[in-house]
C-alpha positions as a Python dict, from the first residue, in 0.01 Angstrom:
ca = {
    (1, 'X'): (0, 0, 0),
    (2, 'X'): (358, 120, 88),
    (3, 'X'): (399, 351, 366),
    (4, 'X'): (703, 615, 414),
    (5, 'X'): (871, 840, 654),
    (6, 'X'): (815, 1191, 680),
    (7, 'X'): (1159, 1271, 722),
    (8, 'X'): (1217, 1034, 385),
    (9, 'X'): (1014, 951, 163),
    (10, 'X'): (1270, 688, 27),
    (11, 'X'): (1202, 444, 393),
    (12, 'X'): (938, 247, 264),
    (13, 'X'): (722, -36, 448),
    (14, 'X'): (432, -282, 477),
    (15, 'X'): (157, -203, 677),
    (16, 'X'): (260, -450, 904),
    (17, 'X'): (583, -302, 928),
    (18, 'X'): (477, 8, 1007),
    (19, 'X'): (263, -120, 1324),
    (20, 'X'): (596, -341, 1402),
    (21, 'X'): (840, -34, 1422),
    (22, 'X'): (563, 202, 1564),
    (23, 'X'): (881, 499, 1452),
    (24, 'X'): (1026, 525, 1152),
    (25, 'X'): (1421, 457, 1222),
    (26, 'X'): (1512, 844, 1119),
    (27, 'X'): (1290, 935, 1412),
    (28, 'X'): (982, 1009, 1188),
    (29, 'X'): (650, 912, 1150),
    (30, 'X'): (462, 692, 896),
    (31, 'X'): (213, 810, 693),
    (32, 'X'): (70, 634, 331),
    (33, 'X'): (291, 670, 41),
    (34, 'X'): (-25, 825, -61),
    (35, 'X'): (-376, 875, 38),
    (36, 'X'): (-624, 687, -141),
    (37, 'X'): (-956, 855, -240),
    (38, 'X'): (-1270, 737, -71),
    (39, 'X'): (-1533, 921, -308),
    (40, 'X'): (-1593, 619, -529),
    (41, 'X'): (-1651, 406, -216),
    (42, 'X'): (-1894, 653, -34),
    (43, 'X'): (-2216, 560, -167),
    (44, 'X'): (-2196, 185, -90),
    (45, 'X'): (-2010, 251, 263),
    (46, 'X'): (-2325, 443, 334),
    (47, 'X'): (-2594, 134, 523),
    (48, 'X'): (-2278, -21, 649),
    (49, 'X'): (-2229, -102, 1055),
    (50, 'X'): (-1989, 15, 1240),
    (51, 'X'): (-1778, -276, 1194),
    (52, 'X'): (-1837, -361, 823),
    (53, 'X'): (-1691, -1, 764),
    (54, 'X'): (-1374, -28, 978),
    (55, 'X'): (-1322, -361, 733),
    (56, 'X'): (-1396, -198, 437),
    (57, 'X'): (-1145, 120, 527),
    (58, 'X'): (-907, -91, 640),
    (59, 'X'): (-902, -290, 356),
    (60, 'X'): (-736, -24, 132),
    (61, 'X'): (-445, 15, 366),
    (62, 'X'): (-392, -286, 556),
    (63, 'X'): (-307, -480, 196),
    (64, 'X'): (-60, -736, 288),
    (65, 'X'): (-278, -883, 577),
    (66, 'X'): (-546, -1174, 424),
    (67, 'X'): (-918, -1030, 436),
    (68, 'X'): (-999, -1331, 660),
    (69, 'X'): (-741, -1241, 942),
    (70, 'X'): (-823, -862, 903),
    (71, 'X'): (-1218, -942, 963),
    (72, 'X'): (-1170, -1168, 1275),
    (73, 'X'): (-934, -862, 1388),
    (74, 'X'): (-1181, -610, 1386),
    (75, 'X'): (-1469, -810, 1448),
    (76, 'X'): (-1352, -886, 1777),
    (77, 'X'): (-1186, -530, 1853),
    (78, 'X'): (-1562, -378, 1933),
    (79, 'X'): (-1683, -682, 2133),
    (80, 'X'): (-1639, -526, 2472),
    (81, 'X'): (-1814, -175, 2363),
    (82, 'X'): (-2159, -111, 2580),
    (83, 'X'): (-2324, 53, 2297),
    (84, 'X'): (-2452, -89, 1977),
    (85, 'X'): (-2383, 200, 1800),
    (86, 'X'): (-1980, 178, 1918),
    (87, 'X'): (-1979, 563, 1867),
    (88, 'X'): (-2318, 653, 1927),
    (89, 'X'): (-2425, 1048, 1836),
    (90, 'X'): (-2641, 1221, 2132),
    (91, 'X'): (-2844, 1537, 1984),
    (92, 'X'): (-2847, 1840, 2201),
    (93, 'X'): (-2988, 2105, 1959),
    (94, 'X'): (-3057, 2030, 1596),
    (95, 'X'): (-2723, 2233, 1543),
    (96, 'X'): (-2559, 2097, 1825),
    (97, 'X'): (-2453, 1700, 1889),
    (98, 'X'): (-2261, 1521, 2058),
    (99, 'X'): (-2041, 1170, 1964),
    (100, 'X'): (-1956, 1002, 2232),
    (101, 'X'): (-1664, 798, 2218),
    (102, 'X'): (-1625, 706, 2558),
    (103, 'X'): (-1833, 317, 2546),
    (104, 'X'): (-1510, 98, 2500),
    (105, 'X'): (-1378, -119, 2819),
    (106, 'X'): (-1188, 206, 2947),
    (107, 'X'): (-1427, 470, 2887),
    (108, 'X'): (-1219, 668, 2656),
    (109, 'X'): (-1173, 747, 2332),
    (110, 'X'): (-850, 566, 2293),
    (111, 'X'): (-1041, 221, 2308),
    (112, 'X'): (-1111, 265, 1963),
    (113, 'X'): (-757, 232, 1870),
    (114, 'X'): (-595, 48, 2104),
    (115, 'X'): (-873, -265, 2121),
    (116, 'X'): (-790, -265, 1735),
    (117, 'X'): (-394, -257, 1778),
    (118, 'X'): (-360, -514, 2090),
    (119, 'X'): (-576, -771, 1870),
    (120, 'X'): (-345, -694, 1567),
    (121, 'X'): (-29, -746, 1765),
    (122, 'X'): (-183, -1044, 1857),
    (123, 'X'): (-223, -1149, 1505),
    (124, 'X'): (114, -1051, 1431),
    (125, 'X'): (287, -1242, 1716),
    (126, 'X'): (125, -1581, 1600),
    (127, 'X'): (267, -1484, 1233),
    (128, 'X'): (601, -1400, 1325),
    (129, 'X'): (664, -1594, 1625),
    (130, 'X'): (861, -1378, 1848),
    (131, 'X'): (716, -1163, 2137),
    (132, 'X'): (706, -766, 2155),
    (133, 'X'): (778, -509, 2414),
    (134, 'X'): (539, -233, 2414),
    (135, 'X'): (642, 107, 2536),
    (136, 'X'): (394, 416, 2561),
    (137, 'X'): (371, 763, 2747),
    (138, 'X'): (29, 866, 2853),
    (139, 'X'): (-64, 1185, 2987),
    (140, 'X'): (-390, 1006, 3103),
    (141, 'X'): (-595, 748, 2860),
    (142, 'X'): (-349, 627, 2630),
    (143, 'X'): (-193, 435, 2919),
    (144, 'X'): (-503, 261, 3043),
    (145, 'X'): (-643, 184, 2710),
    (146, 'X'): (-338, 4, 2566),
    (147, 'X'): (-297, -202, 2887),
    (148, 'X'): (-629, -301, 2886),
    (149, 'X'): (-624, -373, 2469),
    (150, 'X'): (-340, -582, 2545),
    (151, 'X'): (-453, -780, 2840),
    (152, 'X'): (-428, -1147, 2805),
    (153, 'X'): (-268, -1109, 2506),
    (154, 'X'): (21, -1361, 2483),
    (155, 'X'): (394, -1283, 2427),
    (156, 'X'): (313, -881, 2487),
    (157, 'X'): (470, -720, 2768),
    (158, 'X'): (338, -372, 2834),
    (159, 'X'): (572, -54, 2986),
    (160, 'X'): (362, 269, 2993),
    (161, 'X'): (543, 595, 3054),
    (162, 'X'): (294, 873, 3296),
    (163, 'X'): (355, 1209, 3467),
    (164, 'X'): (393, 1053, 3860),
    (165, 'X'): (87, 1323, 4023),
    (166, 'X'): (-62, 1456, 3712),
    (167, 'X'): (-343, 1227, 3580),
    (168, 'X'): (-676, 1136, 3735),
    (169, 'X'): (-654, 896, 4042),
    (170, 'X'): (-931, 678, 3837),
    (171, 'X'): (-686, 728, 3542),
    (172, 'X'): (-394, 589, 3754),
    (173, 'X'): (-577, 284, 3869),
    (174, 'X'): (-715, 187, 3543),
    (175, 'X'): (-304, 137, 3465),
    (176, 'X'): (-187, 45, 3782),
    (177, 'X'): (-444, -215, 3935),
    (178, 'X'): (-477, -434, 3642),
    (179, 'X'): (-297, -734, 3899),
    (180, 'X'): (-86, -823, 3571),
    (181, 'X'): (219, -941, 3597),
    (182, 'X'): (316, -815, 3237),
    (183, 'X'): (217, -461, 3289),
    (184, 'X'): (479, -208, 3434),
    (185, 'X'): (344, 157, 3473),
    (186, 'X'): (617, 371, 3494),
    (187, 'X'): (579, 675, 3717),
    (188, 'X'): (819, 967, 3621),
    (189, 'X'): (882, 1324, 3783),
    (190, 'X'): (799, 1533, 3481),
    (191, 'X'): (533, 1632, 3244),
    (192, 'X'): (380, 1397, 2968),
    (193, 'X'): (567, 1572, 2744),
    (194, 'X'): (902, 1461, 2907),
    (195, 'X'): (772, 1128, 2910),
    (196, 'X'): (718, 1131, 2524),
    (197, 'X'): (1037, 1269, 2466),
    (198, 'X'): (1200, 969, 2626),
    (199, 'X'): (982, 771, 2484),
    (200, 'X'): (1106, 862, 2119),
    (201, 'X'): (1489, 846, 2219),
    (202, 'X'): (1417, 505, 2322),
    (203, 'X'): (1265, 411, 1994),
    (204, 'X'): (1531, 599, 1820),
    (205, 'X'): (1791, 321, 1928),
    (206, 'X'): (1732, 84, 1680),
    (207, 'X'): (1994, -160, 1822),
    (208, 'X'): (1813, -170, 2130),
    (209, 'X'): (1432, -195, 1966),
    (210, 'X'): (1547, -507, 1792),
    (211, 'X'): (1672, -678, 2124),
    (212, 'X'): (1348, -633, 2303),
    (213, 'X'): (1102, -630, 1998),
    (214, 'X'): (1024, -260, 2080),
    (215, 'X'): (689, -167, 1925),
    (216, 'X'): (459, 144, 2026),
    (217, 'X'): (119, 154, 2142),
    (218, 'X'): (127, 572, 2124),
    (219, 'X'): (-27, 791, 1814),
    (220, 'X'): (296, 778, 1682),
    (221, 'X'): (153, 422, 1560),
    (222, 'X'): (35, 491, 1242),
    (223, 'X'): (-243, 201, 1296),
    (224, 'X'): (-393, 444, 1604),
    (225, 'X'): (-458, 753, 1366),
    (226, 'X'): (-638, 516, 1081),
    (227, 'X'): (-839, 315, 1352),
    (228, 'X'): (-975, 657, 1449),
    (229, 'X'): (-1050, 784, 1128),
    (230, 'X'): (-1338, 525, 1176),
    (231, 'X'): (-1554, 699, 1366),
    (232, 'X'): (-1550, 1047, 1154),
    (233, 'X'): (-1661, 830, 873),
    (234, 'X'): (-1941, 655, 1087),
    (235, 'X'): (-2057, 1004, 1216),
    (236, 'X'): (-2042, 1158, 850),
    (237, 'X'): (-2272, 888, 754),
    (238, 'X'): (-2557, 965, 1049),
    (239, 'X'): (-2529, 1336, 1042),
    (240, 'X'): (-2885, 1486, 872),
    (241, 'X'): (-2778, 1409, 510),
    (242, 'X'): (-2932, 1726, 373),
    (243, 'X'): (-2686, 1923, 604),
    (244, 'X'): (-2432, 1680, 714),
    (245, 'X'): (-2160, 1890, 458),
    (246, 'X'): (-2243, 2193, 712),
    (247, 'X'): (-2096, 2030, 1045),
    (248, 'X'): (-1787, 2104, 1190),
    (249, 'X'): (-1644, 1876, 1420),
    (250, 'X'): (-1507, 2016, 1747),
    (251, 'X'): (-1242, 1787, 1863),
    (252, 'X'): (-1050, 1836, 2239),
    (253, 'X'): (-732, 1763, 2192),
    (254, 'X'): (-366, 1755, 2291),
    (255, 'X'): (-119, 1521, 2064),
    (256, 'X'): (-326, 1629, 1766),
    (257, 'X'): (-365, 1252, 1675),
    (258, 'X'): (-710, 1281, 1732),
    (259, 'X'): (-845, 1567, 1494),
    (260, 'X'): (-543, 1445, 1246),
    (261, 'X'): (-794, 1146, 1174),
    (262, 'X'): (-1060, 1332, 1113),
    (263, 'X'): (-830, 1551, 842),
    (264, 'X'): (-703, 1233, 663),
    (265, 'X'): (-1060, 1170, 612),
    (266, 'X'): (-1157, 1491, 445),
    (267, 'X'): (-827, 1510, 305),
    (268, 'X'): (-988, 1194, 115),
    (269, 'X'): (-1235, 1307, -29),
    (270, 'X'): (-1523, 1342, 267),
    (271, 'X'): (-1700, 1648, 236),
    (272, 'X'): (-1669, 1717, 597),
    (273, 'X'): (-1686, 2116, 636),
    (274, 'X'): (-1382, 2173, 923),
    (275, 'X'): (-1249, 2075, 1229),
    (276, 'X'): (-1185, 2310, 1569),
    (277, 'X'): (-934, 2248, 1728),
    (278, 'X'): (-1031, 2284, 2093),
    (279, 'X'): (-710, 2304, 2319),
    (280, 'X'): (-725, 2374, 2743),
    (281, 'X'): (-487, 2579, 2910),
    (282, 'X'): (-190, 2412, 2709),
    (283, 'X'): (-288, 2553, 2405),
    (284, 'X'): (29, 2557, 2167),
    (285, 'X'): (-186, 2410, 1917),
    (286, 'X'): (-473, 2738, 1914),
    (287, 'X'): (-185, 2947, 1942),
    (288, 'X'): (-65, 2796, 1640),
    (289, 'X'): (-359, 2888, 1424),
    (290, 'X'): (-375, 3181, 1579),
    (291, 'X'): (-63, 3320, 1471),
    (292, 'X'): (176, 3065, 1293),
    (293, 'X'): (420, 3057, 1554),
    (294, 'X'): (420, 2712, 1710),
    (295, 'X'): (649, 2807, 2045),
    (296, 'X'): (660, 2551, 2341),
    (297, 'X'): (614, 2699, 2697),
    (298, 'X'): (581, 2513, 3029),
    (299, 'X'): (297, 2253, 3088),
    (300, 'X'): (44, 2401, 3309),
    (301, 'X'): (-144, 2090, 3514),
    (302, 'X'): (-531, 2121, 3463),
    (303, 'X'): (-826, 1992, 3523),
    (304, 'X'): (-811, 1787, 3190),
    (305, 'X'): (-487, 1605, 3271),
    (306, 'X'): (-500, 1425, 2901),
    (307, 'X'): (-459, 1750, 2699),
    (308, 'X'): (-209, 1860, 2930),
    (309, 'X'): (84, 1870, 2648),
    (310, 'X'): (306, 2101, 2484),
    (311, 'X'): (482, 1902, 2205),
    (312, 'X'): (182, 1762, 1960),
    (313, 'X'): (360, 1463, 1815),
    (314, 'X'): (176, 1401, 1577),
    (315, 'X'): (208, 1789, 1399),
    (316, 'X'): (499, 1638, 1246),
    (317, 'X'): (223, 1429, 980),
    (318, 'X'): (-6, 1711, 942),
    (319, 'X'): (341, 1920, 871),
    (320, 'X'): (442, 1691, 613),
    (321, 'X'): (131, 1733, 409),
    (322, 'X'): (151, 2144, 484),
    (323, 'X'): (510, 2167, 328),
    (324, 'X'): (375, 1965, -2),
    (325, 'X'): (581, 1630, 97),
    (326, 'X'): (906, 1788, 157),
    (327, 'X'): (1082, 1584, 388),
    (328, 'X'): (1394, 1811, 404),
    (329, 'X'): (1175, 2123, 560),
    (330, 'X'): (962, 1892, 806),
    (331, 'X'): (1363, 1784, 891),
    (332, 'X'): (1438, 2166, 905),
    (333, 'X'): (1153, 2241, 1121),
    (334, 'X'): (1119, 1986, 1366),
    (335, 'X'): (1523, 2063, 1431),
    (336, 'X'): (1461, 2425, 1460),
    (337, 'X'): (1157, 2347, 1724),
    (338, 'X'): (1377, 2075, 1904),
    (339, 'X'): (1654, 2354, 1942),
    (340, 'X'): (1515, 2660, 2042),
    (341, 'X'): (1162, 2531, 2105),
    (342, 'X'): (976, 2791, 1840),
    (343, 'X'): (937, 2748, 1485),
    (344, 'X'): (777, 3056, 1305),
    (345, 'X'): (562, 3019, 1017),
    (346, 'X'): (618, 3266, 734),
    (347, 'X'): (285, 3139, 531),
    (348, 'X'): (87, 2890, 769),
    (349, 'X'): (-210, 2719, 581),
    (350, 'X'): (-445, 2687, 836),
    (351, 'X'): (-631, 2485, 586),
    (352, 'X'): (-1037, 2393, 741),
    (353, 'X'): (-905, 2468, 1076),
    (354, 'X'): (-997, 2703, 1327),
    (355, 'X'): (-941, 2649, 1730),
    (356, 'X'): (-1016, 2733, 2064),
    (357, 'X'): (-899, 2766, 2449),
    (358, 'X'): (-1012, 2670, 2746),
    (359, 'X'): (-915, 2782, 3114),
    (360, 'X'): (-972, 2574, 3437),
    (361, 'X'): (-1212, 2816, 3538),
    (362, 'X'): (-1378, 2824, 3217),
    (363, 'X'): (-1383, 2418, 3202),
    (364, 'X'): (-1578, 2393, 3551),
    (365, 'X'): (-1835, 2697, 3438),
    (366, 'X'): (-1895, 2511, 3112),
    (367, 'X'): (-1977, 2140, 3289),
    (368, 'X'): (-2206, 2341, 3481),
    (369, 'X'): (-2376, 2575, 3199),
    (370, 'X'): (-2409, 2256, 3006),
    (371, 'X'): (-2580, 2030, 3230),
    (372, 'X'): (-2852, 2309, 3351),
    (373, 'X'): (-2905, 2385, 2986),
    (374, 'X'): (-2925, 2013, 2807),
    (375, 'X'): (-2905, 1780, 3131),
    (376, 'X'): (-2614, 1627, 3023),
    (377, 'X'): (-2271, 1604, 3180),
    (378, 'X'): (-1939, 1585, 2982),
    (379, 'X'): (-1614, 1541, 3171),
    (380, 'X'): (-1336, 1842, 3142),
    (381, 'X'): (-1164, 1770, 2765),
    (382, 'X'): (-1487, 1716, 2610),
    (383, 'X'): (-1627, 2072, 2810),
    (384, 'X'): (-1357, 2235, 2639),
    (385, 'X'): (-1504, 2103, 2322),
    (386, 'X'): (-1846, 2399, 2421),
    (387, 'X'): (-1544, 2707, 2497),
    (388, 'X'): (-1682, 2870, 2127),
    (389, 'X'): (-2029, 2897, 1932),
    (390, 'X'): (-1876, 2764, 1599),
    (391, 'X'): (-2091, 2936, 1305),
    (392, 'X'): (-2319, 2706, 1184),
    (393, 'X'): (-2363, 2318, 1351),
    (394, 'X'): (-2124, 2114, 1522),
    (395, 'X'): (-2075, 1817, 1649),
    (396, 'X'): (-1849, 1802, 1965),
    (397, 'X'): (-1623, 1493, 2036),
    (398, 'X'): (-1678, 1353, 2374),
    (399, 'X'): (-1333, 1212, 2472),
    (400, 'X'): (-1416, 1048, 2827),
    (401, 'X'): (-1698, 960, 3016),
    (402, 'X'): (-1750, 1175, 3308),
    (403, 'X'): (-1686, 917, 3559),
    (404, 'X'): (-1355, 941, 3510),
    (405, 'X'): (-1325, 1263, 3680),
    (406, 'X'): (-1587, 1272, 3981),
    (407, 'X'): (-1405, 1526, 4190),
    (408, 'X'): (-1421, 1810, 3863),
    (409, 'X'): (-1757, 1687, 3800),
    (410, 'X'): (-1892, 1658, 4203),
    (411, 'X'): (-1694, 2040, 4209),
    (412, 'X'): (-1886, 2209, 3909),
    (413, 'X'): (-2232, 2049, 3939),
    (414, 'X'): (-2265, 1867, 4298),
    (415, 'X'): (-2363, 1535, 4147),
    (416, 'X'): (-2140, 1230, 4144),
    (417, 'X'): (-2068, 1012, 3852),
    (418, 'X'): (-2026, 664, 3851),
    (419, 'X'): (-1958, 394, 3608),
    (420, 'X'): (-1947, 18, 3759),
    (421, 'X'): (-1637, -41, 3534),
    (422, 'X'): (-1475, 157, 3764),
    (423, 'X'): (-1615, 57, 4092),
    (424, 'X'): (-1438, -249, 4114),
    (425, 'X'): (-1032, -39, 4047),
    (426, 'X'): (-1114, 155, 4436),
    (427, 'X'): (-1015, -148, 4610),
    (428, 'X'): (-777, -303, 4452),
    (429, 'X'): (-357, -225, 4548),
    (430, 'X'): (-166, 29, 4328),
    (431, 'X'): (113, -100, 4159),
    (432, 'X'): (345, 102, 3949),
    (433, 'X'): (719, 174, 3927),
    (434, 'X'): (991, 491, 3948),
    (435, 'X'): (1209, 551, 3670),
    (436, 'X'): (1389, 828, 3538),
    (437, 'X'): (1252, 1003, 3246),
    (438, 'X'): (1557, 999, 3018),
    (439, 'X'): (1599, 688, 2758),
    (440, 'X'): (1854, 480, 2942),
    (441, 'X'): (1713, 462, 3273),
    (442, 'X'): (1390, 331, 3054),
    (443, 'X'): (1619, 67, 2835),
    (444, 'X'): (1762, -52, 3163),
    (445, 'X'): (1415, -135, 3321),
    (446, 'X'): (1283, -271, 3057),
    (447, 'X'): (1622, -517, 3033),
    (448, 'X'): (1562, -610, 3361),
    (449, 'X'): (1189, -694, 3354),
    (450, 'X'): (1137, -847, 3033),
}
């Protein structure tokens, strides 16, 4: 399978290309040249494991990798998970469930991804024989997942972008006390978003990407938004059969990689009903299928630090498929949005979505409401996940384990979390670095500690 940019569909790469560049060099994203459709396959994909279907997915769009290397890749990419089930489904109501994705090494959703992609690189290092600098942004998980997917890993050296003051302390320590001496966490003055925005510039010089062997470990890595469209197609499969085509799944988000997974899927040929998007304070995404007018405004910290984003990179995919494949509009758009920081849609498909927003205050009340009702705690972005009754049943994505988060969670329902995987971060020494958040300051520390 070939895979293109959407800003031209005339760039066209491997899959291992695409996972080697991370950003297309016109500044877009990859997506598949096209989707394939999964219908034919869903009947035997249905008594598979969790692990026989990632192979089985993956084996329609990671084509020029040998079966062999692509099993040993995934097989040992959900080693470290502390559930058999890898994304196991907890039932509240018969209308109302919950997937937890929070069971990988760093208790997020991200490990789903990012255990996949550091064993790939991996693979791909060996093959090619020249080491790779990874840069990411994280406004709070990304970070911590794709050090810790890329720990030990050989000939990887690992720069992750965060907003200095604006994650989780546990967040910030799962980056910054790894005692590696190839990670650099990069603390910037700034929001996530200008953090990403660097990020992109950086990755925009390709000049500089081939000195270094730039690659990216964020959702703008086309291999993070297929390793997550896993786990919709592992949930589809253990929903109640006679009503699994009558869920919608409720997905927190921020970037919009996340509930862009579960569209590919359906976009597929999985009969999944809808998605909801479910957005916190920083809600240009609900605003946007509100009204059609995707307009940026100031990032407002919050109590779930990982949605805390006002530039969804990866709307720029989902925009590609909205304007029918025409690269020369997503072009228009994204230049229009970059320059006056509003685009307005004249005739926005809002296609199976619908959405929701969540305040702070709203957040804390909902921890609270939830655990005296079910006796289950969720930590702040899967909370706002419960802001809406959706009409008919759900099944809410549970982003993070509550752990992360003790002082929200000690706050809304007096009871504090732990998770021994976390324990052991308290006492170890903070280390993480001050840089600028604009693309040269970032190229020079990288020059200097590679």
């Amino acid at each position: 399978m070939e895979y293109i940019s959407t800003r031209n569909p005339d760039t066209k790469v491997s899959f291992s290309q695409a996972v080697e560049h991370g950003l297309a060099p016109d500044g877009g994203l990859y997506i598949p040249s096209q989707l394939p459709d999964l219908k034919p396959y869903l009947e035997a994909w249905e008594t598979l494991s969790y692990s026989e279907l990632c192979k089985a997915f993956f084996e329609l769009f990671a084509t020029d990798i040998p079966k062999e290397a692509l099993d040993e890749i995934i097989d040992r990419s959900y080693l470290s998970f502390d559930d058999p089930a890898i994304a196991p489904i907890r039932k509240l109501e018969d209308n109302l469930l919950v997937l937890e994705l929070f069971h990988g090494p760093t208790l997020a959703f991200k490990d789903f991804a990012l255990q996949f992609l550091g064993n790939l690189y991996e693979y791909q290092i060996k093959k090619l024989g020249k080491n790779i600098a990874v840069l990411g942004a994280t406004s709070g998980d990304t970070g911590a997942a794709a050090i810790h997917g890329l720990l030990g890993k050989s000939g990887v050296t690992s720069f992750i972008l965060y907003p200095n003051g604006r994650i989780s302390p546990l967040q910030e320590r799962q980056m910054t006390c790894t005692e590696a001496s190839n990670v650099f966490p990069l603390a910037i003055e700034g929001s996530f978003d200008d953090a990403q925005t660097a990020m992109k510039t950086v990755f925009e010089d390709r000049e500089f990407a081939d000195e270094v062997g730039l690659s990216a470990v964020n959702s703008i890595n086309l291999a993070r938004i297929l390793a997550q469209c896993v786990y919709y197609l592992s949930a589809f499969y253990r929903l109640p059969k006679e009503t699994r085509e009558d869920f919608t799944f409720v997905v927190p988000t921020g970037n919009f990689g996340n509930v862009l997974a579960g569209w590919m899927v359906q976009q597929m040929g999985v009969p999944i009903k809808g998605f909801q998007v479910a957005t916190n304070q920083n809600d240009i995404l609900h605003r946007l299928f509100e009204t059609g007018v995707y307009a940026q405004e100031a990032v407002a910290p919050s109590l779930a630090p990982s949605m805390d984003i006002q530039v969804a990179s990866n709307f720029e995919r989902f925009l590609y498929y909205a304007v029918n494949g025409n690269s020369d509009k997503v072009c228009t758009i994204i230049k229009t949005f970059k320059s006056t920081g509003t685009f307005v849609f004249e005739d926005f498909n809002r296609d199976t979505f619908t959405s929701s927003r969540t305040s702070d205050e709203e957040i804390a009340s909902i921890i609270k409401k939830v655990y005296e009702k079910y006796g289950y705690v969720v930590d702040p972005h899967t909370a706002c996940g419960f802001a809406e009754t959706i009409d008919g049943p759900s099944i809410i994505l549970a982003t993070a384990h509550p752990a992360k988060f003790p002082d929200t969670i000690e706050k809304s329902i007096g009871l504090e979390v732990l998770h021994p995987s976390l324990e052991s971060f308290k006492t170890k020494p903070i280390v993480k670095y001050s840089v600028e958040p604009n693309p040269e300051a970032i190229k020079q520390f990288m020059r200097e500690h590679l």
